[in-house]
C-alpha positions in Angstrom: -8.8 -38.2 38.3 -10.2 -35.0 36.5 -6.5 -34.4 35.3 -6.4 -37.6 33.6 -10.1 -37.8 32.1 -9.1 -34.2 30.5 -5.4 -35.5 29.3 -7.7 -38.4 27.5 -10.5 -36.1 26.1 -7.2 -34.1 24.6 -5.6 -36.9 23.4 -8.8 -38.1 21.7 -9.4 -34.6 20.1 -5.8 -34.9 18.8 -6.7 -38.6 17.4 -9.8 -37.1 15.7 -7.7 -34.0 14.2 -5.4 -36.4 12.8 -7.9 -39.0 11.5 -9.9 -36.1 9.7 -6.7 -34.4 7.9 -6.0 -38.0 6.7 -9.1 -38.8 5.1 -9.6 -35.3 3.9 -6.3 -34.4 3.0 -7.1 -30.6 4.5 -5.3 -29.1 7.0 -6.7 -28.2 10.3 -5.9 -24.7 12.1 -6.5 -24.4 15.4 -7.7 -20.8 16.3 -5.0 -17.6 16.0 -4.0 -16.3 19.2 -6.0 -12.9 19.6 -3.3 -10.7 18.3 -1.8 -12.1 15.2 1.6 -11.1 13.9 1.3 -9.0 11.0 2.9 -9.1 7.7 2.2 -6.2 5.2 3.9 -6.1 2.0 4.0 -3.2 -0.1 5.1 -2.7 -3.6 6.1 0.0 -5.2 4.4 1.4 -8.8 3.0 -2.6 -9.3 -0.6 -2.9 -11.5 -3.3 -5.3 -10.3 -2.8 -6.9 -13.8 0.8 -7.9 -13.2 -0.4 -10.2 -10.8 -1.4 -13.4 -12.8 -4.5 -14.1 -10.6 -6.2 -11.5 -11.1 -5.4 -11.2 -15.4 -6.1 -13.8 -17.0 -4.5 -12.0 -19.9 -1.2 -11.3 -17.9 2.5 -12.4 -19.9 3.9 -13.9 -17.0 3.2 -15.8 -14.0 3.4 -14.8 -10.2 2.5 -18.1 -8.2 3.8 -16.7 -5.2 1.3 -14.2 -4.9 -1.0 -16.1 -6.9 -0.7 -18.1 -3.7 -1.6 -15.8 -1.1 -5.3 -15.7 -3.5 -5.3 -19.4 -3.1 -5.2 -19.3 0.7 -6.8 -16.2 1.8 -8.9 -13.8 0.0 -8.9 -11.2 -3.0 -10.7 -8.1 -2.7 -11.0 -7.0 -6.5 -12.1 -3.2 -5.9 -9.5 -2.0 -3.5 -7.8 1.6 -3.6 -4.3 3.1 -2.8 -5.3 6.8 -1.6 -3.4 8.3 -4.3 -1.6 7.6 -7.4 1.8 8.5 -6.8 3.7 7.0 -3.3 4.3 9.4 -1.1 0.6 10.2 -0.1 -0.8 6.7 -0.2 1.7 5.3 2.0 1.1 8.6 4.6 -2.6 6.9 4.6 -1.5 3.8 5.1 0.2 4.7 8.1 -1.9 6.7 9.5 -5.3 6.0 8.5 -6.0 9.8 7.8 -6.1 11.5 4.3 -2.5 12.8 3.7 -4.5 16.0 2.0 -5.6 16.8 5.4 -2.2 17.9 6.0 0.8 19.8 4.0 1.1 17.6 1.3 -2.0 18.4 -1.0 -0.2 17.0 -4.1 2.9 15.2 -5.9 5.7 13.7 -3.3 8.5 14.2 -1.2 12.0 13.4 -2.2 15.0 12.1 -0.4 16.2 15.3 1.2 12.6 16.7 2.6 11.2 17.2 5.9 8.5 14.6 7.6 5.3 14.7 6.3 3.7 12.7 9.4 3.1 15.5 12.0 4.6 14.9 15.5 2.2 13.2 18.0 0.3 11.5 15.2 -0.1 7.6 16.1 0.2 5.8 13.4 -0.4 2.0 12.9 3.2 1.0 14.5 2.8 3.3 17.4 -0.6 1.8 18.0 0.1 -2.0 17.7 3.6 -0.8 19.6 1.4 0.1 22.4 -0.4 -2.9 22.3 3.0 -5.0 23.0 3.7 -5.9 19.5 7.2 -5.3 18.4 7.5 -3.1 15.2 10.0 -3.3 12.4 10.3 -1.8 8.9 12.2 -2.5 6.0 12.2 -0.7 2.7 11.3 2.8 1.3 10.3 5.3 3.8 9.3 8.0 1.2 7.8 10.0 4.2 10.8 12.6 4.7 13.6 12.7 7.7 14.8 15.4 10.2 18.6 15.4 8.5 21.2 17.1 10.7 21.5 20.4 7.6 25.1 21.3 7.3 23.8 24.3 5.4 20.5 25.9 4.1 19.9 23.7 1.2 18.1 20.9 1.8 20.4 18.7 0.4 23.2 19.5 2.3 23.1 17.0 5.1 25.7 15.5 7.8 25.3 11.8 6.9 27.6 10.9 10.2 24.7 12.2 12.2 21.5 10.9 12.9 18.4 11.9 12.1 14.7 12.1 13.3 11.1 11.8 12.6 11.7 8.7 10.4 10.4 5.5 10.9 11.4 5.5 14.7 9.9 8.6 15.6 6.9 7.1 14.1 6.6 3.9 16.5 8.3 1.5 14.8 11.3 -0.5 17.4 14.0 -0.6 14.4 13.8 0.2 10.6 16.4 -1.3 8.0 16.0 0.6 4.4 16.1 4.2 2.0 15.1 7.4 2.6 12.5 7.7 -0.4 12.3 5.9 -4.1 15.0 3.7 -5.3 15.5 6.7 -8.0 15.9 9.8 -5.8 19.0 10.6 -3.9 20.8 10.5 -1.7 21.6 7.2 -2.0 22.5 5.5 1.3 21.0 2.7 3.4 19.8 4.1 6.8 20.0 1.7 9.8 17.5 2.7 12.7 18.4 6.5 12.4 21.8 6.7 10.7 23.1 6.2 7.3 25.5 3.3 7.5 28.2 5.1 5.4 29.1 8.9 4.4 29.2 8.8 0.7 32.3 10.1 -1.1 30.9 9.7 -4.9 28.1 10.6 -6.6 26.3 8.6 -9.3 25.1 10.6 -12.4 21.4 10.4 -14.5 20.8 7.5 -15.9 18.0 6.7 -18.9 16.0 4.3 -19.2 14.6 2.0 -18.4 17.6 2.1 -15.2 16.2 5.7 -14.2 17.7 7.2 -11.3 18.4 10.4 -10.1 22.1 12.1 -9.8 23.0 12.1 -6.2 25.7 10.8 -3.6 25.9 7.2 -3.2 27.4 5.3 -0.2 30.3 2.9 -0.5 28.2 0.0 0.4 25.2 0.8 -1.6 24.4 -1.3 -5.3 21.6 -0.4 -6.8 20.8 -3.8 -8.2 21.2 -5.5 -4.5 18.9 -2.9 -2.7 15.8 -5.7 -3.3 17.2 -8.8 -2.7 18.7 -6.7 0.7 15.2 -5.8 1.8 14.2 -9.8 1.6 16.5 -11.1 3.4 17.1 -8.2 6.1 12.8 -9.0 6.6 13.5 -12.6 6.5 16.7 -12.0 9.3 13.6 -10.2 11.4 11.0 -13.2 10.6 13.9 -15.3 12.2 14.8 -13.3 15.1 11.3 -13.0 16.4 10.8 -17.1 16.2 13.8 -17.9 18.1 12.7 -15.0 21.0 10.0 -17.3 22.4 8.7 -14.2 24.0 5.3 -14.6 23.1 5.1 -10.8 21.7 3.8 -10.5 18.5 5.3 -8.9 16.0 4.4 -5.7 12.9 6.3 -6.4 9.7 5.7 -3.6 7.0 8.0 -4.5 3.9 7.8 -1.5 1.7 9.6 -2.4 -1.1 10.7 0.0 -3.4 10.0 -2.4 -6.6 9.4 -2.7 -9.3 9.3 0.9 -9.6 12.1 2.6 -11.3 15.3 2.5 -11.8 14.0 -0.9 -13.2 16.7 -3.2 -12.5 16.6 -6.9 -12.2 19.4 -8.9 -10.9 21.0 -11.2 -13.3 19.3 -14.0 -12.1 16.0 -12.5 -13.9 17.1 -10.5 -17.0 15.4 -11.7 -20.0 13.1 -14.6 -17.7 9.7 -13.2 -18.9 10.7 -12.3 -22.7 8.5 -9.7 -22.3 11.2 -6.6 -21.0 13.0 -5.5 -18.1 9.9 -4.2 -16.2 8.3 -8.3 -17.2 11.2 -9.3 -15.2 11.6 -7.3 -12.0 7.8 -7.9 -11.5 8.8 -11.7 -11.2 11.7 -11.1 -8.9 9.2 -9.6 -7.1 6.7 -12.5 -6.8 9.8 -14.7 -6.5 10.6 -12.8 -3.1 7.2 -12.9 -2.0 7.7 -16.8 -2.3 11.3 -16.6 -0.4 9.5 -15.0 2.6 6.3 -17.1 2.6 8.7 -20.0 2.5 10.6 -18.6 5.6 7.2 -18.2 7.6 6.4 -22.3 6.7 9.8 -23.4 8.0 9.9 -20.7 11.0 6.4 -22.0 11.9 5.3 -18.8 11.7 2.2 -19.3 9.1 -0.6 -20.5 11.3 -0.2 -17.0 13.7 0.5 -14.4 10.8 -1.8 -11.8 9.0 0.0 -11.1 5.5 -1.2 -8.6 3.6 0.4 -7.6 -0.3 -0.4 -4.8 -2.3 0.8 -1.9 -3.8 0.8 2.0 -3.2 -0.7 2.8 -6.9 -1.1 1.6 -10.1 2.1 0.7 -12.9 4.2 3.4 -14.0 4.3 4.4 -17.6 8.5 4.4 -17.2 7.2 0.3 -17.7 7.1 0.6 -21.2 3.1 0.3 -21.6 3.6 0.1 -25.7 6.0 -2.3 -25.8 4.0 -4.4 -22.9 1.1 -4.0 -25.1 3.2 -5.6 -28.0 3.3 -9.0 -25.8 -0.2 -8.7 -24.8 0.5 -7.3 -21.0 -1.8 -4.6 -19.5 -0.7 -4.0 -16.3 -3.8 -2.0 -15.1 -5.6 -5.3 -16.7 -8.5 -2.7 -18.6 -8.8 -0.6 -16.4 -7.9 3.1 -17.3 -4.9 5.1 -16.8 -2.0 4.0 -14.5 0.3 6.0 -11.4 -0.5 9.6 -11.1 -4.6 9.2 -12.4 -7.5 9.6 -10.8 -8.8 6.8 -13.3 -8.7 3.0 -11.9 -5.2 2.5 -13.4 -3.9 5.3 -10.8 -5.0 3.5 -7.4 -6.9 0.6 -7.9 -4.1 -2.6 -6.8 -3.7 -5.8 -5.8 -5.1 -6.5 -2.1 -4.4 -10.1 -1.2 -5.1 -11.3 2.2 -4.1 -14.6 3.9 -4.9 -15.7 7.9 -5.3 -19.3 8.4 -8.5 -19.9 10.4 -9.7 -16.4 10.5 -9.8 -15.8 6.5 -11.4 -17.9 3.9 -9.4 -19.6 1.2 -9.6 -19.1 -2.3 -12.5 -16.9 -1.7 -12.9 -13.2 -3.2 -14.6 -9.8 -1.9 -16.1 -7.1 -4.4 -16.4 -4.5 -1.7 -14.9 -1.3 -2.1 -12.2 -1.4 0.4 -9.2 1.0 1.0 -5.3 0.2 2.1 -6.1 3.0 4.7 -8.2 0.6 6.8 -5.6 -0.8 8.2 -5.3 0.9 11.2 -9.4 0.3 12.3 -8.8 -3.3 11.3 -5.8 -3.9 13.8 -8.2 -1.8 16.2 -10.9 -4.6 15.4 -8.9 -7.4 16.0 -7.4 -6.4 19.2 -10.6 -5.2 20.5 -9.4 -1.8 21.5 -11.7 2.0 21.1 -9.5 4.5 19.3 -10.0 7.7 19.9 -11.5 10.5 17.7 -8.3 11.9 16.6 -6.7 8.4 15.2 -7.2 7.1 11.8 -9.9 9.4 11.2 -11.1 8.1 7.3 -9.7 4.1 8.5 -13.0 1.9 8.6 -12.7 -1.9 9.7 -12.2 -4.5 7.1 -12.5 -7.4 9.8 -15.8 -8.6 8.6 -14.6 -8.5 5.2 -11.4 -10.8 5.8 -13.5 -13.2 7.5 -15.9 -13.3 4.6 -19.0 -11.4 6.2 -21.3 -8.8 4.9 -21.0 -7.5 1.5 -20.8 -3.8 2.0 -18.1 -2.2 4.6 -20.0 -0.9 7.6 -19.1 2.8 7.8 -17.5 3.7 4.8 -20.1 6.2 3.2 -17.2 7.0 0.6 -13.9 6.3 -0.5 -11.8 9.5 -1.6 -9.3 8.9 -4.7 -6.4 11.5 -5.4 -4.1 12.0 -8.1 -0.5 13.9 -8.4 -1.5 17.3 -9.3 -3.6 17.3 -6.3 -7.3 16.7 -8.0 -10.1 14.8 -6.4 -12.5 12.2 -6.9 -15.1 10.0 -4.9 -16.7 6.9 -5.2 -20.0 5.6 -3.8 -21.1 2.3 -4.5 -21.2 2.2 -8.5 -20.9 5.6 -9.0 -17.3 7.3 -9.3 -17.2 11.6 -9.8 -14.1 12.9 -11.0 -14.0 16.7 -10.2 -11.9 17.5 -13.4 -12.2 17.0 -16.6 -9.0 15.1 -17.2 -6.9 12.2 -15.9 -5.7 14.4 -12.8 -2.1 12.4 -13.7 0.1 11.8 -16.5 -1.6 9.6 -19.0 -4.8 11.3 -21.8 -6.2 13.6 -21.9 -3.5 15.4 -19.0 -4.1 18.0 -17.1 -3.2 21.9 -18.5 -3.0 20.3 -22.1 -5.0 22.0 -24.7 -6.9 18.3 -25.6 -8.6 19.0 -21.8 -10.5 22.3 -23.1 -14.3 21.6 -24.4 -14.4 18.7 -22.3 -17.3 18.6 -19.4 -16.1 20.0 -16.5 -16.9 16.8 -14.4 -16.6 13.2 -15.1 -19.3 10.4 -13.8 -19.3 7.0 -14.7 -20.6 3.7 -13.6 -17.7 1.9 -12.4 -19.9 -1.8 -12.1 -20.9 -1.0 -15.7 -18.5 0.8 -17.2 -14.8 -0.1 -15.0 -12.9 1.1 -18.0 -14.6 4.2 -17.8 -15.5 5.1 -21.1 -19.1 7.1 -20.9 -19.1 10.1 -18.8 -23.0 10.2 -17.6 -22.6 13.5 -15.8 -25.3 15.0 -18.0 -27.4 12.4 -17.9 -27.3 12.1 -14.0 -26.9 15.7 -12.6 -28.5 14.3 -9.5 -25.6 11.2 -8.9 -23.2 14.4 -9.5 -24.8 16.8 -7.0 -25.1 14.6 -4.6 -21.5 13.1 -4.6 -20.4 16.3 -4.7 -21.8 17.4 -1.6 -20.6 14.3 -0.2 -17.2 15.5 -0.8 -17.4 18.5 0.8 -19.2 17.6 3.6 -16.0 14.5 4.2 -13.5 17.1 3.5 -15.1 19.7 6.1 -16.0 17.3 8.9 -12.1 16.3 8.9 -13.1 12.5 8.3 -14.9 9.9 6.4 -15.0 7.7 9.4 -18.0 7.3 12.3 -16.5 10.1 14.8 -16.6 13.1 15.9 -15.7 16.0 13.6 -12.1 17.0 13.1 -9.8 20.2 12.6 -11.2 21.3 8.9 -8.0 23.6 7.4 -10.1 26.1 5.8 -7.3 27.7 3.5 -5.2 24.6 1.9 -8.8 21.8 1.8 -10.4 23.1 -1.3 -8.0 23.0 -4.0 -10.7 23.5 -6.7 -12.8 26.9 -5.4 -15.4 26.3 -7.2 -16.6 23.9 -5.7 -17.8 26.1 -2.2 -20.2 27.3 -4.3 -21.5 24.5 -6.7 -21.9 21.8 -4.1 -23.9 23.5 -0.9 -26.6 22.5 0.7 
């Protein structure tokens, strides 16, 4: 009897779900499982005013994305940890500053060593542990173990494998290139092998195509390497709703679009009339709607996290001045673009969707970085890390589920640019420890137009985002104190609640100076 009065209490809960989303016309989600599948979506050299949601101003339209902000949430004042790829997506991975390591400046190219040192866990290994299966398509940019034929870097044995790529760094398979779409060698790598030996080489080519001279595998196009990164993801989005295995799974999609060589398929040339970059930006968004698509009919929607972003601001090889011609501005008026410490370097897109855990159509002005990802995976599954993992990664859960207004336990968030320069940001208030852009747009860095200027640069970022009106002199105490600040995150060896880290004492401090300016 108590079977069948709580098969009729069911069926009358089911009677009043369907009533409701008929009168209302809403959908209803019941809760996520406890460990969502997650989707995260990277693209590569992409400005938070390419995406039309969040620029009004912008020349063309991307509804795809567009409707991830619809269903989920915008945070409008979130940071890649650098402005050039290499070192944000080394944070992403790992929740950890990639200037606490080796790499304290520029990036790695297709032939160099790994970058992520060996026992590190990183977000796959962690959610791997947890019994989620991990997969990775796209641009690895985080150097590979190549079997060295010789002592030249680039003299590799492409019939052998290789290690510390993505497998070595917890993720079950991996489908994609060794580093940006314009860097050689130019070969598709499978799990840990190239798929072909190349036998020709491709020569420099200008712009706005861009790429490298380098060997090039028999199977490998330059124009198909996006639309192959879609559909090898959408091949994994398949596989893992026809396992009925109840595993959940980590997708990270790091695309290696629109950055250069800036090359949309035929399909797109000439769709924005703005120019080629206009147009591989909408490919983009396009795909983003091809894979959102696949989750609806896989039934996959209800149970997935997606996150899209981008590892740093536009790239100038865009054509800013002929953008600016149509109206475009792809850092949307913010300053600078890749390379800066100025918003245009690292402030991106960050659009969240999780039905029944996220809000829709809502947004989030919290300072937020793409290197608290790893503490939010931690959050959701309820699990302690310990004091060595994702030592500056802070928990955005409360954020995503539209909670508190400030992000409990971020004191600061660190910004870095190519030549290696710092800044930091606390709530309004942004220090730049140079005097220039750190980067490549004005006034640059070792240019004569840098030398008179003050040495440090403070602005208020709620009052002045397109930074404008350095107040250093007027606020000597804002810049003391968030200098200090600095310091005191770089020589605790995390920006994170924890115990205190390793501190490398002879590679940390790239400006000297500073030991003796900013002390207690």
């Amino acid at each position: 009897m108590r079977v069948l009065s709580d098969l009729k209490v069911s069926a009358v809960v089911k009677l009043l779900i369907c009533f409701f989303v008929f009168v209302t016309g809403r959908t209803v989600y019941a809760v996520p499982l406890n460990r969502p599948n997650i989707l995260y979506i990277l693209a590569d050299d992409m400005g938070i005013g390419d995406v039309s949601s969040l620029n009004p101003k912008s020349a063309w339209k991307t509804p795809n994305i567009d409707r991830l902000a619809a269903e989920g949430r915008v945070f409008t004042d979130a940071h890649s940890a650098s402005g050039v790829c290499t070192p944000s997506r080394y944070t992403l991975l790992t929740g950890r500053y990639s200037w606490r390591g080796s790499l304290k400046s520029s990036v790695l190219h297709g032939y160099d060593r790994p970058l992520i040192e060996p026992g590190r866990t990183t977000v796959a290994s962690f959610l791997k542990s947890q019994g989620y299966v991990t997969s990775m398509v796209g641009k690895w940019h985080l150097g590979l173990d190549w079997m060295r034929t010789g002592l030249k870097l680039e003299e590799v044995d492409f019939s052998k494998p290789f290690g510390g790529g993505p497998l070595a760094q917890g993720f079950d398979r991996f489908f994609g290139i060794s580093a940006s779409l314009d860097m050689p060698p130019y070969v598709y790598l499978d799990n840990n092998r190239a798929t072909t030996i190349p036998q020709s080489t491709v020569t420099n080519s200008p712009k706005p195509r861009m790429w490298r001279a380098g060997p090039v595998g028999s199977d490998f196009h330059f124009e198909e390497v996006h639309p192959r990164f879609i559909e090898k993801s959408i091949g994994f989005l398949k596989e893992r709703a026809a396992a009925k295995d109840d595993k959940p799974f980590f997708l990270y999609l790091a695309l290696a679009s629109p950055h250069t060589p800036i090359i949309p398929t035929a399909a797109f040339k000439g769709r924005t009339k703005t120019n080629p970059y206009g147009d591989f930006v909408v490919q983009v968004d396009t795909s983003i709607g091809e894979i959102l698509g696949a989750l609806d009919r896989l039934g996959l929607s209800r149970t997935t996290l997606v996150i899209f972003t981008a590892d740093n601001g536009c790239s100038p090889a865009a054509n800013l001045e002929e953008l600016k011609k149509v109206g475009h501005d792809p850092s949307a008026g913010f300053r600078g673009h890749k390379a800066d410490l100025f918003e245009g370097g690292h402030r991106v897109p960050f659009l969240v969707r999780w039905p029944g855990q996220v809000p829709a159509g809502t947004r989030c002005s919290s300072t937020v970085g793409q290197l608290d990802l790893f503490a939010t995976c931690a959050e959701i599954l309820g699990v302690r890390l310990s004091d060595s993992d994702a030592v500056d990664s802070v928990s955005l859960l409360s954020l995503l589920r539209g909670g508190r207004k400030s992000l409990e336990g971020r004191e600061l968030l660190v910004h870095h640019s190519n030549n290696g320069s710092f800044a930091v940001r606390q709530g309004k208030w942004k220090l730049l420890m140079v005097p220039d852009s750190g980067g490549w747009s004005f006034p640059q860095p070792g240019k004569g137009v840098v030398d008179g200027l003050p040495r440090y640069q403070l602005y208020d970022i709620e009052k002045d985002p397109a930074e404008t009106t350095n107040l250093m002199s007027t606020h000597p105490e804002v810049v003391a104190r968030l200098g200090k600040a600095l310091r005191t995150v770089i020589e605790r060896g995390r920006s994170s609640p924890g115990a205190p880290q390793a501190y490398d004492t002879k590679t940390a401090w790239p400006q000297t100076a500073w030991e003796s300016e900013f002390t207690d």
